[in-house]
Each structure stands twice: as C-alpha cells, then as structure tokens.
N, C-alpha and C positions, 0 to 999 in steps of 0.2 A: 504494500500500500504506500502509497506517496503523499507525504505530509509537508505543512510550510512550519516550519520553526516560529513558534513568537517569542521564545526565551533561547538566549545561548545554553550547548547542552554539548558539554567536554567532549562525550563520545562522536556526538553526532555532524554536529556543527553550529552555525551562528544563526544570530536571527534573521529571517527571512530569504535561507537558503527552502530549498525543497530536494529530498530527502528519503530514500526506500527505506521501509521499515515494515517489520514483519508485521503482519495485520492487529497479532494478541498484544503486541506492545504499544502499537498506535490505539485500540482501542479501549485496553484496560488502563493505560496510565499516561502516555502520551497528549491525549484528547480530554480525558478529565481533569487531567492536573492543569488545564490550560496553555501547556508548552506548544502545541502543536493543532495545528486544524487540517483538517482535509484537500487534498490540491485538487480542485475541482476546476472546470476552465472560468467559472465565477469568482473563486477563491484566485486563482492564479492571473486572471485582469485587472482583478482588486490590488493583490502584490505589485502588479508593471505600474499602475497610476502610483501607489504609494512609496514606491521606490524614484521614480519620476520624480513627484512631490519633492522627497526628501532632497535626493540631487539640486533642485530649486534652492531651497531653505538653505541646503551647505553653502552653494555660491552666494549668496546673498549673505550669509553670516563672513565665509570668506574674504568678499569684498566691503566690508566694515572694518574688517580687521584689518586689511592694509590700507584704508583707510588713515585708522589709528594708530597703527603702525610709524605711518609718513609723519603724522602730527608729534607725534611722542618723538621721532626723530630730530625735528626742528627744535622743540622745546629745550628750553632751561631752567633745569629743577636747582632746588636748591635745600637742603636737608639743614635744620638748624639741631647742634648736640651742645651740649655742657660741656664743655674744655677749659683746661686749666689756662697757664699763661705760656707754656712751650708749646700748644699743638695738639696736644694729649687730651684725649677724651676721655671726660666720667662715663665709662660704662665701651658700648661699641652700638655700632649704626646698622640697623637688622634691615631685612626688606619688608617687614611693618612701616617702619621707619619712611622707606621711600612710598610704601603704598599710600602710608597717609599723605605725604609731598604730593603726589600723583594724586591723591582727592580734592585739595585743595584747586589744582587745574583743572578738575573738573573731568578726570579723568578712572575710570574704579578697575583695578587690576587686583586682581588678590595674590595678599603675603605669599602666598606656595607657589604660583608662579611666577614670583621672582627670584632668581638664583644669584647670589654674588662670588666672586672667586674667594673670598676670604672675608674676615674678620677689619672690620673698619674701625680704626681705632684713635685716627690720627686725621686732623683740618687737611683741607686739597681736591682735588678733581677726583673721580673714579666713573665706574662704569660698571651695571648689573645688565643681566638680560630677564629678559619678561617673553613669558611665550602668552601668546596672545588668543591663536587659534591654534586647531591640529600642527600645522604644517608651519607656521607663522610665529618667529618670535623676532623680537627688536630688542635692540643695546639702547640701555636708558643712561645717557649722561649727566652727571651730578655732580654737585660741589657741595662739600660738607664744610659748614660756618660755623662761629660759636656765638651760642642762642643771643648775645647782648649785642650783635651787630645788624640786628633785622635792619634794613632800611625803611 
C-alpha cells in the first residue's frame, strides 16, 4: 500500500514523501497514529499544490532574508559594556548583547543564531555572524564602547 508521510519516521522517510508499506502497518498504526494517509490521486494532487504552496512561502521568506541581510550589512551597530579605564571589560559581550543592539535598529535576530568566534572582553571593532534563513547568514559589524560615552 502506498502512503504520504505527514510526520518524519526514521525508518521510512520525511514528511511528505510517498512511501510502500505493507498494508497491516499502514492500516493498524500508520493511519491511526496520524503519521500517514492514503496516496490516492486526490491525496497525491493535494500533496503537488501543497508542496507548490510551500516552494512559494520558502522564496518569499528567502527573499526577506537577503533582504535583511543587505540592511544589516550597511548598518552600524554599536554595543555599549562597562569597562574599566584600560579597555577591559566588567564581564564579556555575548550575542544577547548584540541581539539587543540589533532590537534597538529595529531589527529581531535571536541570541542562538548569533555565533561569535570568541569571548569579547576588550573596547574595539569585531564581527559575529547571524544566520538568518536556511541557507543565509550575514557578518554583523560592531564596535564595542564603554556605556559612559553614548552620544
């Protein structure tokens, strides 16, 4: 019997492959657990438009992302930390840190994906990356200041 996947399943495959499977496993547990419905050529037109669909929705989410991408690249952020009088920072500059920088422009990236190569511990220029979409990530450049010199 040939089924459409609606849940990912280790053995079999991902969602919205179609799939042979012996008749007692698509019908005792396959199709009631909801993993799975019947490939009917109603079921299987239903799958082309919603895979259609989805292909839409990806480019359309993809081109927002470079987008914002190109924007974040132009910008200049600017991170304010507590430092002593050598340079030396109380504490170190996490990518919370820049996400909040990146809220204030009006811009909302979350903490996890931003990655920095290390530990910021010291005033000066640097540079994280941000991945954005699937396939899309941008280098965010930064200046880290100490908090008493906002302008």
């Amino acid at each position: 019997m040939k089924v459409i996947l609606r849940k990912n399943v280790a053995t079999l495959g991902d969602t919205g492959e179609v799939v042979a499977v012996k008749n007692g496993y698509a019908n005792n547990f396959l199709i009631p657990q909801g993993i799975a419905i019947r490939a009917t050529e109603g079921t299987l037109k239903a799958l082309e438009t919603e895979k259609k669909q989805q292909a839409k929705k990806v480019e359309l989410l993809r081109k927002a992302a470079r987008e914002l991408a190109q924007k974040i690249e132009q910008m200049s952020l600017t991170v304010y930390a507590k430092a002593g009088e050598s340079g030396k920072l109380f504490g170190t500059v996490t990518s919370a840190d820049i996400s909040e920088a990146l809220k204030t422009q009006g811009i909302d990236i979350d903490r996890r994906k931003i990655t920095l190569e290390g530990p910021i511990k010291a005033l000066g220029k640097y540079e994280a990356d941000a991945k954005i979409f699937l396939d899309i990530s941008v280098k965010v450049n930064f200046v880290v200041e100490a908090e008493g010199q906002e302008a």
